[in-house]
N, C-alpha and C positions, 0 to 999 in steps of 0.2 A: 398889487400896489399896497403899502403900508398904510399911506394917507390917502385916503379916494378924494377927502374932503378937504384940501390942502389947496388953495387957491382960489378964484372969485367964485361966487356960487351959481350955480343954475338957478333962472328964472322960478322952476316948483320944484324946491327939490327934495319935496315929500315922490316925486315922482319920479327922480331916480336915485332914490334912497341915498340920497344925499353924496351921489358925487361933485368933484369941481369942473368946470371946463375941460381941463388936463385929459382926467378920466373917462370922459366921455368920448372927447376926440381918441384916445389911445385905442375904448374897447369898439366903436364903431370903423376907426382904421384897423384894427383884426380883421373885423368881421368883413371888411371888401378884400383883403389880403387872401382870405379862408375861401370865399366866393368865386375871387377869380383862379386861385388855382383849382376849386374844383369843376370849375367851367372849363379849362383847359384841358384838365385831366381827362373827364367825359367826350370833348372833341375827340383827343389822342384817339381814345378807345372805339371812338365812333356813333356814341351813345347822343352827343348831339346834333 
């Protein structure tokens, strides 16, 4: 993202280094996107 910091601020956001709202919903929806396919993936495999 060009602006992380473009939009209302987060409550401390010496705490997430100054992202906005936006930014955070964006990199914490990755990070369930990244989860569940490797959740599926391991099923597939049989690993889980």
């Amino acid at each position: 993202m060009p602006n992380p910091g473009v939009g209302p601020a987060l409550p401390m956001p010496e705490m997430f280094g100054g992202m906005g709202w936006a930014a955070l919903l964006a990199t914490t929806s990755l990070g369930h996107i990244i989860g569940i396919l490797t959740i599926v993936l391991l099923d597939t495999y049989g690993i889980v």
